[in-house]
N, C-alpha and C positions, 0 to 999 in steps of 0.2 A: 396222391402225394401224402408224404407222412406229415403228422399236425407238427408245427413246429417248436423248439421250449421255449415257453416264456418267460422270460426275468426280467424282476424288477431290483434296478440297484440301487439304495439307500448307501450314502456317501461318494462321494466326488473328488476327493484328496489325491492323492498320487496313484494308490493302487483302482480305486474308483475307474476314474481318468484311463490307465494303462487294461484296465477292462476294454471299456468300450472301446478302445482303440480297438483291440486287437480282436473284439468281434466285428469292428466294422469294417476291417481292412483286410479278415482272412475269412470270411461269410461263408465261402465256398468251400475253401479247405476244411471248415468245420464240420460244414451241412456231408461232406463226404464222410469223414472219419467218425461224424455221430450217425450216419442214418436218418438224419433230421436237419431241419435249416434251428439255428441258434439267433435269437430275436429279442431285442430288447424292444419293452414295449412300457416304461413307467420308470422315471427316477426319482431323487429325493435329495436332499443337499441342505447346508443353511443357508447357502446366499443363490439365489438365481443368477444374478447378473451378474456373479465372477467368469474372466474369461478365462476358461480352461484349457483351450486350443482345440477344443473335438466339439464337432455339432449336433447339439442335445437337440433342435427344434423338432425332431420327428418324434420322440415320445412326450410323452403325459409326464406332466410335472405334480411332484406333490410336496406339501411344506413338512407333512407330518409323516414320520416313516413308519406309522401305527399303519394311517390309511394305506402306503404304499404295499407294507405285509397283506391288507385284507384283500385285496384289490382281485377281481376277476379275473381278470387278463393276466395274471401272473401265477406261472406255474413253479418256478424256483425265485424265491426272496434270498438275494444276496447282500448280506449285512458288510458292510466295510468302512462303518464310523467309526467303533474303536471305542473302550469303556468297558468295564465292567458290568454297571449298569445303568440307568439311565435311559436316554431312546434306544440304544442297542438291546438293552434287556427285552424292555417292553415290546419292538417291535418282532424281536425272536419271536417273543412267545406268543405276539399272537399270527404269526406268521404259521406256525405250530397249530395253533387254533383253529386259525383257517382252509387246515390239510396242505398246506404247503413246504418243499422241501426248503434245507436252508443250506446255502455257500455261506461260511465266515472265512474272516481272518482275522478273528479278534479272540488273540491269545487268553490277556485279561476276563472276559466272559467264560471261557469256557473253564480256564481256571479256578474260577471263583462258585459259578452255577452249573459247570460240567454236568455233572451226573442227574440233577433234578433236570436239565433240558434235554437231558437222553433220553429219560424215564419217558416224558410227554412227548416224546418224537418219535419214540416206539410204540407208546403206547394207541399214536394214532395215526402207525402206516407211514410214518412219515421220516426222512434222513438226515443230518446234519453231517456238512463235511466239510474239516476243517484243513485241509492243505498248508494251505498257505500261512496259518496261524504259526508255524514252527520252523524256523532255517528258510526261508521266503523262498526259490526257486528247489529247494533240494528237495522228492519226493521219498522222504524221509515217513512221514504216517504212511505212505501205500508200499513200500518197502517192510514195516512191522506188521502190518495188516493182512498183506495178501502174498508180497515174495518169500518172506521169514514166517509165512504162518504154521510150517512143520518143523520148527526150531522153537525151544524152551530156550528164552532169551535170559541170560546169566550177567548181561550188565549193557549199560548204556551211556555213553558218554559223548560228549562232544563241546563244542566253540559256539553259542547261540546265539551273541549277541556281537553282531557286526564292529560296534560303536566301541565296545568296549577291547577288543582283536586291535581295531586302528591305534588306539590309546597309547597300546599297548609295544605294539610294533612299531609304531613310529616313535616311543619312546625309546627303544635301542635303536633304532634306525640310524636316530638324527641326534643321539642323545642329551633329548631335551628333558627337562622336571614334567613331572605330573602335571602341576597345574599350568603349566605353559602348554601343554599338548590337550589342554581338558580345553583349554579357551581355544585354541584352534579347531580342534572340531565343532564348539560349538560355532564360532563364525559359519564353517561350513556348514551348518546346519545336522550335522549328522546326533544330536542328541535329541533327546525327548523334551515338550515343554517344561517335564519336571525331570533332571538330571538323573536324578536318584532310581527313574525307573533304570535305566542304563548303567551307572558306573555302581547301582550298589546292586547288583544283580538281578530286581524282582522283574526285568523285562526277560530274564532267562531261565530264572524262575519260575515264570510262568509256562514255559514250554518247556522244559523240563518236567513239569507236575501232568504235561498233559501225553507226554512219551512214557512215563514212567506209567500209567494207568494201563497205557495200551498194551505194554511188552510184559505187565505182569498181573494184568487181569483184574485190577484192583478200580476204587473208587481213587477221582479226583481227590489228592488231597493237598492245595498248594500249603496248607499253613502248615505240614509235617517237612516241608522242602527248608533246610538248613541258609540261611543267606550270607553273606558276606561280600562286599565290596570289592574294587580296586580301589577305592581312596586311600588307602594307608601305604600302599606301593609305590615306595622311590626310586630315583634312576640311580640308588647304588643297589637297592635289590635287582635290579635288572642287570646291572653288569654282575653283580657277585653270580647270578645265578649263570651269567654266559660262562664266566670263568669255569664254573665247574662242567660245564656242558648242556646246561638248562635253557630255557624257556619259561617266562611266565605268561599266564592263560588263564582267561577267567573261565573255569572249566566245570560244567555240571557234569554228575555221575550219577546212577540210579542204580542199583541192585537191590535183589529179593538175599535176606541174610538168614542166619537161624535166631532172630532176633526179632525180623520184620523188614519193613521196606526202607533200604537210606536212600534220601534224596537229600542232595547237596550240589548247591550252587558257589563255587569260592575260587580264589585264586590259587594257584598250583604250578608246582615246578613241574614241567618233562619237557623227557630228553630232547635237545637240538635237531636231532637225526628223525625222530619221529613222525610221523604224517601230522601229528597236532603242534608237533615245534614248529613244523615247517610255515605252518600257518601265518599269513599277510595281511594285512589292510585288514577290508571289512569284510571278508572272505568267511562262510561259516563251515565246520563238519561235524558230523556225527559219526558215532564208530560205535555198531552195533555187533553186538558178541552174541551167539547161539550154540546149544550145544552139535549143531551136525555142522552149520557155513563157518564157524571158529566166531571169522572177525571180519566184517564188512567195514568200509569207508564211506562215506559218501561226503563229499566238497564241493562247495557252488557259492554262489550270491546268498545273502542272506537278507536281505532288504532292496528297495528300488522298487519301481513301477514295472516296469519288464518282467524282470523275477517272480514278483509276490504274483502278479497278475497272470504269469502262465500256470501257477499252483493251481488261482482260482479257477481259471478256467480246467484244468485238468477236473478237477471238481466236479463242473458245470458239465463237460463230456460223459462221464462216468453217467450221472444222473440222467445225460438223454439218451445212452445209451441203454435205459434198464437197470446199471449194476446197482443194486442196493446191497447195507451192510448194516449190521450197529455201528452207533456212534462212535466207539470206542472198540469194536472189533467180535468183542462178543455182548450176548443182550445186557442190556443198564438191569434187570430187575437180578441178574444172578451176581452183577461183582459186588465185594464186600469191600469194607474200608480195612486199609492193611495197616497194622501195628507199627508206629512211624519205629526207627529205630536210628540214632545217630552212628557215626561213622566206626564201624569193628574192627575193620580190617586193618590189621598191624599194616604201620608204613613209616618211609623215615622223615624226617620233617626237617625245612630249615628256617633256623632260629636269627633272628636279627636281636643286638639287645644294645644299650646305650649304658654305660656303668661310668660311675665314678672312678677317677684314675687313682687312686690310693690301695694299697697296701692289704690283701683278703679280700677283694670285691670279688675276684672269681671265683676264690675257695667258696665264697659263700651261695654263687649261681651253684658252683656243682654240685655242691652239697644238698642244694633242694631238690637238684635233676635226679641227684644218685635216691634220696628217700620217696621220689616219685615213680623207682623202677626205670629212669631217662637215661638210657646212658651214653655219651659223646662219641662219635663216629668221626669225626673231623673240627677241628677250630680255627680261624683264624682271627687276629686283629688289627685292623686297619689304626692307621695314622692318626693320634687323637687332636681333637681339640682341646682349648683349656677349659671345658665345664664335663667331657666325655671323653670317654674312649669306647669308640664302636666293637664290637664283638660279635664276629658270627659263624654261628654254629653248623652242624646237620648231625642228629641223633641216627643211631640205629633205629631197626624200626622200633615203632614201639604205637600204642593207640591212644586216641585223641582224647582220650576220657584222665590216662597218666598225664598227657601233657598237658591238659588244661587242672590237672591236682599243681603240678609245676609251677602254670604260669600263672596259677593264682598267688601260690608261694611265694613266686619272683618278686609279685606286684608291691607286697608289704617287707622286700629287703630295703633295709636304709640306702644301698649303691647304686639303686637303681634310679637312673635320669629321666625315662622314656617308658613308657609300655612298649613292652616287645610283641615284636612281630612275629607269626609263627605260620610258614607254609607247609602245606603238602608235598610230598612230591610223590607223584602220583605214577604207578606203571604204566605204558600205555602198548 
C-alpha cells in the first residue's frame, strides 16, 4: 500500500476546522482520487480546550507551530493562522527548513515575504501552495498556472473581497448609509478584527499582489498595489451610479502597461449588465483576459469554512499526488521586480463634488477641469441644501494623473464645501 501524506495543521479557526472535517468524513474518496490515504497526524492552535465540534483526540498536540513544522511525522505543514508574520512566518520557514512542503491561506504572508519564501522552497525541493489564499473556493491560481499557461495574460481583474461586495449590495438593496450597513456586517461577523483590512481594500490588496505576480511573471510587489477604500461611498453614489446604468465594486485590476505593472485595488463604476455588476452578497470573481481564451470568468464563494477549505485541500491532493510547480508558476531565482506604474489607461470617471450655491462656483470647477485637459461628458445637480449644492459629473475619458492635476485644483477653490470624490468607471 502507498505511504500515506502526512499533515500537520497549525490553526484551528474556521478554515482549520472545515479541513479536518472534510479529511475525516471523505478519507476514502481522497485516498482514491490521490493514490494515497490523506492523514492527519499533529495539530497546533492557541487554545486546546476550545470546543470546535470535530475530534482532535487522535492526533498529537503541539502549543508551538515552530515544533509542529519540524515534526517527523509530518510530510505537508499546513499553515492556516493568518498574519504576515509572526508564528506563521516562523513556522513557514522552518517548515522549509525542515524539507517539508507547505499549504497556506495566508494571503497577508505571502504578500509581504512571497518571493524570499519561494526562493527557500525552491531552493530546497520543496512547494508552497497557495489556493486558498485568493477568492476562497474559486481555483483561480490553478486556472493562471496550469489552464491559461499558453495564454500571455493582458489583464486581471476581479471582486476579492466578499465583505466589502455585501456592503456594497446590500447598500442598494436595501437602501441603507454606509455606516449603518458597515455595523451590520459587523454584527454578523463578517469583517476583520481590524476593519480597515476589509473596507479599505488591503485584504484585496493582498491578493491582487499575489495574481498579479503569477499572470505576469514578476516579483511580489504589495506596496506598488494602488489602495483605496469604500469608506468615502454614499447611498447617493450608489443610486447616481444605478441611474446611469452602473454598479459600484471594490474592484482590483492588474495589467503589464508600457510603463510597467498597474496594480490597483479601488472602487469603480461597471455596467449593471455586466458579470461584475451582476455581482451579490459576498459572492467573489475574477475575470482573466489572455491573448488566445479573450476573457474567462470565474464566480464562487469567497470566504467560509467549506470554500476556503476545499482550495486547501485541492492543494493537499496535488502534493500527494506528485504535481510539483514553482511557487508562483515559474522558478523565484528568474522573476524580476516589475516597475510599479499607476494607472494609464484613458477612462472616464465619475465626479461627485459639494459646492457653494452662489453665483461662478461652477464656472470656476470647469475652468480647472478644462486647464487640466478634463473635459465634461455629462452633469447633473441634484436638490441643494442650505450650506451645498451637490453636483455630479462623468468626464470623457481622460487619465488619472489629469484628474488628480484637477482635483488638487478643485481642493484650494474657495466653493468648494467637501472633497470630492472621484470614480473609475472601468470597462469590463
Amino acid at each position: 500500500m502507498t505511504d500515506p501524506l502526512r499533515l500537520g495543521i497549525a490553526g484551528l479557526g474556521t478554515v482549520g476546522t472545515g479541513t479536518v472535517r472534510i479529511i475525516r468524513q471523505k478519507a476514502n474518496l481522497l485516498a482514491a482520487r490521490a493514490g494515497r490515504p490523506i492523514e492527519i497526524t499533529a495539530v497546533s492552535a492557541r487554545s486546546r480546550d476550545k470546543d470546535r465540534g470535530v475530534n482532535l483526540s487522535g492526533y498529537a498536540w503541539e502549543d508551538d507551530p515552530v515544533a509542529l513544522a519540524q515534526r517527523d511525522d509530518v510530510d505537508v505543514f499546513v499553515e492556516l493562522m493568518g498574519g504576515s508574520d509572526g508564528p506563521a512566518k516562523a513556522a513557514t520557514e522552518a517548515a522549509i527548513a525542515a524539507g517539508k512542503d507547505v499549504v497556506t491561506a495566508n494571503k497577508a504572508l505571502l504578500a509581504h515575504h512571497g518571493h524570499a519564501l519561494a526562493l527557500a522552497a525552491e531552493a530546497a525541493g520543496r512547494v508552497i501552495r497557495f489556493e486558498a489564499a485568493v477568492a476562497g473556493g474559486i481555483p483561480v491560481i490553478k486556472a493562471l498556472t496550469e489552464g491559461l499557461a499558453g495564454n500571455d495574460i493582458t489583464r486581471v481583474m476581479g471582486v476579492m473581497n466578499g465583505t466589502c461586495n455585501y456592503i456594497l449590495t446590500r447598500m442598494q438593496s436595501a437602501g441603507l448609509p454606509y455606516a449603518e450597513v458597515f455595523e451590520e456586517a459587523n454584527q454578523l461577523g463578517y469583517l476583520e478584527a481590524d476593519p480597515t483590512l476589509d473596507v479599505g481594500g488591503i485584504d484585496a490588496g493582498h491578493k491582487l499582489s499575489l495574481l498579479a505576480a503569477i499572470a505576469f511573471g514578476t516579483q511580489v510587489d504589495f506596496d506598488a498595489v494602488e489602495l483605496e477604500g469604500i469608506e468615502k461611498i454614499t447611498i447617493e453614489d450608489i443610486h447616481h451610479a444605478a441611474d446611469m446604468g452602473y454598479r459600484i465594486k471594490l474592484l482590483g485590476v492588474c495589467q503589464m502597461t508600457g510603463r510597467g505593472l498597474e496594480q490597483r485595488m479601488s472602487p469603480c463604476l461597471v455596467p449593471d449588465n455586466s458579470p461584475l455588476g451582476q455581482l451579490e452578497g459576498g459572492t467573489n470573481m475574477c475575470v482573466l483576459e489572455g491573448d488566445n481564451v479573450e476573457q474567462i470568468v470565474l464566480r464562487g464563494p469567497g470566504a467560509g469554512m467549506g470554500p476556503t477549505a476545499s482550495a486547501v485541500m485541492g492543494d493537499v491532493m496535488d502534493i500527494a499526488r506528485g504535481f510539483r510547480m514553482p511557487v508562483f508558476g515559474q522558478p523565484a531565482t528568474g522573476l524580476e521586480r516589475a516597475k510599479p506604474a499607476r494607472a494609464v489607461t484613458p477612462a472616464p470617471y465619475y465626479l461627485r463634488l459639494a459646492l457653494e450655491d452662489k453665483p461662478g462656483a461652477m464656472a470656476k470647477v470647469a475652468a480647472v477641469l478644462g486647464e487640466a485637459g478634463v473635459s465634461i461628458d455629462r452633469m447633473r445637480q441634484y436638490q441643494h441644501n442650505e450650506s451645498a449644492a451637490p453636483v455630479l459629473m462623468v468626464t470623457h475619458k481622460t487619465t488619472r494623473a489629469a484628474l488628480d492635476i484637477a482635483l488638487a485644483a478643485m481642493s484650494r477653490l474657495d466653493v468648494m464645501t467637501a472633497e470630492p470624490v472621484a470614480l473609475r468607471i472601468e470597462s469590463v
